[in-house]
C-alpha positions as CSV (number, residue, x, y, z in Angstrom):
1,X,81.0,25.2,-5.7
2,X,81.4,23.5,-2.1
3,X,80.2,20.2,-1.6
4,X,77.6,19.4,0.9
5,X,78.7,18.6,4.6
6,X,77.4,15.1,4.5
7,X,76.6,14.1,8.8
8,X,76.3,10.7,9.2
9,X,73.2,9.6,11.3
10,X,71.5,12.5,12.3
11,X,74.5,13.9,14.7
12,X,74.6,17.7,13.7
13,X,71.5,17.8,11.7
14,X,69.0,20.7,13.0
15,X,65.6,20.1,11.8
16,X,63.5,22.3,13.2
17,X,63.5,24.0,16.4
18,X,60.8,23.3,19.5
19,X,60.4,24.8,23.1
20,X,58.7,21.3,24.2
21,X,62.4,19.4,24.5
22,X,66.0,20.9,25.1
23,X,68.9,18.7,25.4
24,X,72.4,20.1,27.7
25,X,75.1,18.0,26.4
26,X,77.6,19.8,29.1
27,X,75.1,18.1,31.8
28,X,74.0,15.3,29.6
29,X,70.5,15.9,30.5
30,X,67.2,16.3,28.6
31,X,64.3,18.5,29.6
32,X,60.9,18.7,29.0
33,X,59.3,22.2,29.4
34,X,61.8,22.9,31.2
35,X,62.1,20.4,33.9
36,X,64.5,17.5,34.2
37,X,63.4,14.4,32.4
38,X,64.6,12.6,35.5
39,X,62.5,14.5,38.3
40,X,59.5,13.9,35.8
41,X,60.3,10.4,36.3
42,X,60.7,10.2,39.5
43,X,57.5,12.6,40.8
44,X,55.2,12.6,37.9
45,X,52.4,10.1,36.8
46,X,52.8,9.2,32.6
47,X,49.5,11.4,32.0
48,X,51.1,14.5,33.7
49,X,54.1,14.5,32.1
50,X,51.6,13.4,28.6
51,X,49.7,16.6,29.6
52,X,52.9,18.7,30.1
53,X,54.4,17.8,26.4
54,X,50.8,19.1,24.9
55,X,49.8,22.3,26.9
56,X,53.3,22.9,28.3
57,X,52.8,23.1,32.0
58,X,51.7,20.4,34.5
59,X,47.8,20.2,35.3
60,X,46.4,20.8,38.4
61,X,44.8,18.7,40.4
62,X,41.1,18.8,38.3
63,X,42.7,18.9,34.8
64,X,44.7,15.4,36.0
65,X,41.4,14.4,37.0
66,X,39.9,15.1,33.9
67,X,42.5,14.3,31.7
68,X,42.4,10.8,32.7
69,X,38.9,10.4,33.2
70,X,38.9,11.3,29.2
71,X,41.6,9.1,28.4
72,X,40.1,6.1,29.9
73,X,36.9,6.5,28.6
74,X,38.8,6.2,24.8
75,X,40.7,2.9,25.3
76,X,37.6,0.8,24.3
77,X,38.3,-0.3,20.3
78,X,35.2,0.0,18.1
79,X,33.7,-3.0,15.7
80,X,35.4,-1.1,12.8
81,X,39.0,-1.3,14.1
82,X,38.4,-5.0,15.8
83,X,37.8,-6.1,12.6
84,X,40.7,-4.3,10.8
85,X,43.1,-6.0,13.4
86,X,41.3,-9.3,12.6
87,X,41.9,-9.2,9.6
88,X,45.2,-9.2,9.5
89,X,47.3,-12.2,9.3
90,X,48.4,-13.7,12.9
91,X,52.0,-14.0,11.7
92,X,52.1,-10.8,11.0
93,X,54.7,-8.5,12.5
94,X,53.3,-6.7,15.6
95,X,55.0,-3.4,14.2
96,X,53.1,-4.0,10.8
97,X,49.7,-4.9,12.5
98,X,50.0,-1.3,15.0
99,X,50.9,0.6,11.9
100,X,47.8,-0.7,10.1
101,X,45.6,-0.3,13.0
102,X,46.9,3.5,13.6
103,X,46.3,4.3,9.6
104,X,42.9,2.8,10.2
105,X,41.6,4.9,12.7
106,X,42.9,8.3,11.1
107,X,41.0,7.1,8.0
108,X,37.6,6.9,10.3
109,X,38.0,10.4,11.6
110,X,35.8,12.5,10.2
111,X,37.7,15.7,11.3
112,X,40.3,15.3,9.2
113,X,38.1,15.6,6.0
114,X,37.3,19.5,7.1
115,X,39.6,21.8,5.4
116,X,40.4,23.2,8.1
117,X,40.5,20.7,10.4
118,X,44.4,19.5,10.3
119,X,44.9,23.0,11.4
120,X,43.0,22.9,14.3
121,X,44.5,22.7,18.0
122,X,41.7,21.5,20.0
123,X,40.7,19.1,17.3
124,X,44.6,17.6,16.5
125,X,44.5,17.1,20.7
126,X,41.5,15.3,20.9
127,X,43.4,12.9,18.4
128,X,46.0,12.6,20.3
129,X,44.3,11.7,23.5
130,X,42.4,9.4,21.3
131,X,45.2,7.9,19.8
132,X,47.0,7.8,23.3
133,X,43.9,5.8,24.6
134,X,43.5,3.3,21.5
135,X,47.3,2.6,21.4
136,X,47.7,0.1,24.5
137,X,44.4,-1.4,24.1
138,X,45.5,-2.2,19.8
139,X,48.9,-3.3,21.6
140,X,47.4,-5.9,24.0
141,X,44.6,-6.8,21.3
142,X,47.7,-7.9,18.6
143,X,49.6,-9.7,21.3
144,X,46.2,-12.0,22.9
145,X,45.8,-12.8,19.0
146,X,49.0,-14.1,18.3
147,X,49.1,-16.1,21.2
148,X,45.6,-17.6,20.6
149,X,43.8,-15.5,23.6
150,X,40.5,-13.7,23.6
151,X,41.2,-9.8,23.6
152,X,40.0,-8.4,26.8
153,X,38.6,-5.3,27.4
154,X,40.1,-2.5,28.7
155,X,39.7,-1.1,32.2
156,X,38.8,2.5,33.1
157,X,39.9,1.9,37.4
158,X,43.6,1.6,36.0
159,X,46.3,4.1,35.0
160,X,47.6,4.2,31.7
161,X,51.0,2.9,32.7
């Protein structure tokens, strides 16, 4: 019997495979669809490249438009998940209260109790543009508490970033 190559950290460990990412360690460079994570950096707007990792090419000009016009419109928290966050002690870590707030809101969707629903493309999406939306508004929501602030809502004229 051989004994297990044991890798420390996860250097050499394969997982799974994915067309979304590829990494060129003779160019030290990582890409994204195929494009360089740097050009996406330099010419591309969070929500493109958001909407590139999820339906594996760049929108045009209308499905930007949509995209972010759905996006925005998610950002406002609901009484359920105000009151989750509020109920959480101030001194709480921020990392702590986030996790709690994310586990919150996957136990108020609904989808996720159809059997099928987990399975679902359009449905898993519309969770992640959800969660996308509810992530920075939770963030800034933690942060006003601990410092003793009113949370303020979120606006729709500005871009995610």
């Amino acid at each position: 019997m051989t004994d297990p190559e044991i890798h420390k950290g996860l250097a050499g460990v394969v997982v799974d495979t994915t067309t979304i990412s590829s990494v060129n360690p003779q160019t030290n460079s990582l890409l994204y669809r195929g494009y360089p994570v740097q050009e996406l950096a330099q010419y591309c707007s969070f929500e493109e490249v958001a909407y590139l990792l999820w339906h594996g090419e760049l929108p045009t000009p209308e499905e930007l438009t949509a995209f972010e016009s759905l996006e925005r419109s998610l950002r406002r928290l609901d009484d359920r998940t105000r009151r989750a966050l509020d109920d959480i002690p101030v001194s709480a870590h921020p990392m702590d209260a986030l996790r709690t707030a994310v586990s919150q809101l996957g136990g108020l969707d609904a989808t996720l109790q159809q059997t099928d629903g987990i399975l679902d493309r359009d449905l898993n999406e519309g969770r992640a543009i959800y969660l996308l939306a509810q992530l920075p508004t939770i963030v800034a929501y933690i942060q006003r508490r601990k410092r003793g602030l009113e949370p303020v809502e979120p606006r729709e004229d500005l871009d995610y970033s």
